[in-house]
C-alpha positions, 0 to 999 in steps of 0.5 A: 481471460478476464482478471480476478483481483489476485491476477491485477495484485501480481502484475501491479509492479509491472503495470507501473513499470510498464512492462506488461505486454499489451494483452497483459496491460488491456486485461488489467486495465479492463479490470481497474475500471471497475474495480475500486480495491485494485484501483485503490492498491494500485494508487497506494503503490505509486504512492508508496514509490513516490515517498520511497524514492524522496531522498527529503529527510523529515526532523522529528520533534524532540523526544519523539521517540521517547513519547512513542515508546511510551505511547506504544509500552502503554497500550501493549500493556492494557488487558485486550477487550472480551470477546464478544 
């Protein structure tokens, strides 16, 4: 059975985790070597587990989140463009 895009999205954790069975595994492997949007999900999501699972506690500079706020109240606050 050959994957389409949405079958290689619903076993992502799986293959990380390495818990696909070995047709499972080949059929998602087949389809990431051609496949550059599930290769690049695929990278995202190890990515995103890596920086979930660094314990690191990253300082912001001050008044950052008064600037962000502002940033933020800022443009909800502009007219949304015509469309076209």
């Amino acid at each position: 059975m050959a994957m389409n895009c949405r079958h290689v999205w619903d076993h992502i954790s799986g293959y990380i985790d390495g818990t696909l069975s070995a047709e499972v595994r080949l059929e998602v492997e087949r389809h990431l070597a051609h496949c550059e949007i599930c290769s690049a999900i695929l990278d995202s999501t190890r990515n995103i587990i890596i920086l979930v699972a660094d314990d690191r506690v990253f300082e912001l500079p001050v008044d950052f989140s008064k600037r962000l706020h502002a940033r933020l109240d800022k443009v909800l606050s502009e007219e949304p463009p015509e469309p076209a």
